[in-house]
N, C-alpha and C positions, 0 to 999 in steps of 0.2 A: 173682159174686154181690155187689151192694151191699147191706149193710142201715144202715140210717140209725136210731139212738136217740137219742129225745128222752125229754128228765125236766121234768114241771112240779108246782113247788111249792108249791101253795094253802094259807094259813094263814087260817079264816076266826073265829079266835080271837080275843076281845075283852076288852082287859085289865078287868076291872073290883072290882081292890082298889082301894081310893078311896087307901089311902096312896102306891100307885105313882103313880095318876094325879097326886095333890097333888107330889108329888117331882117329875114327869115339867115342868108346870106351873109350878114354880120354877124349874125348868131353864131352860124357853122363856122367859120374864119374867126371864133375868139377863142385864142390859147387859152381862156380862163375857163372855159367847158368844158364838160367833165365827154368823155369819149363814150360809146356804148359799153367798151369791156368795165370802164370804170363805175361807169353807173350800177352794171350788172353786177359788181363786188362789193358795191357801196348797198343793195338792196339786199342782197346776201348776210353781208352785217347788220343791215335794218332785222332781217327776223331772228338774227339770233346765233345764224351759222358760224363755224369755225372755221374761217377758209383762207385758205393761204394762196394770193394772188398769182403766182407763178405757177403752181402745180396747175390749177384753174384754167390761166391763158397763155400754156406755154406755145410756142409758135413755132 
């Protein structure tokens, strides 16, 4: 007997305190942030990889 479970997790919840969103907002608008590519090369060297950011996210 195979039985196969699957979970899916729908959140269709939408923030709307205006001071989260204002926080959230400053967050995205600070030059000190690291960018998704950056994050993604920063995780990359967290496990160990040898990656050389330009080959990576050339554009």
């Amino acid at each position: 007997m195979n039985k196969v479970k699957t979970a899916s997790y729908v959140s269709l919840k939408r923030i709307t305190d205006p001071e989260a969103i204002r926080i959230a907002r400053e967050m995205e608008n600070d030059p000190a942030s690291l960018s998704a590519k950056e994050l993604a090369y920063c995780f990359y060297k967290s496990i160990g990889m040898d990656v050389d950011y330009d080959s990576i996210f050339a554009d």
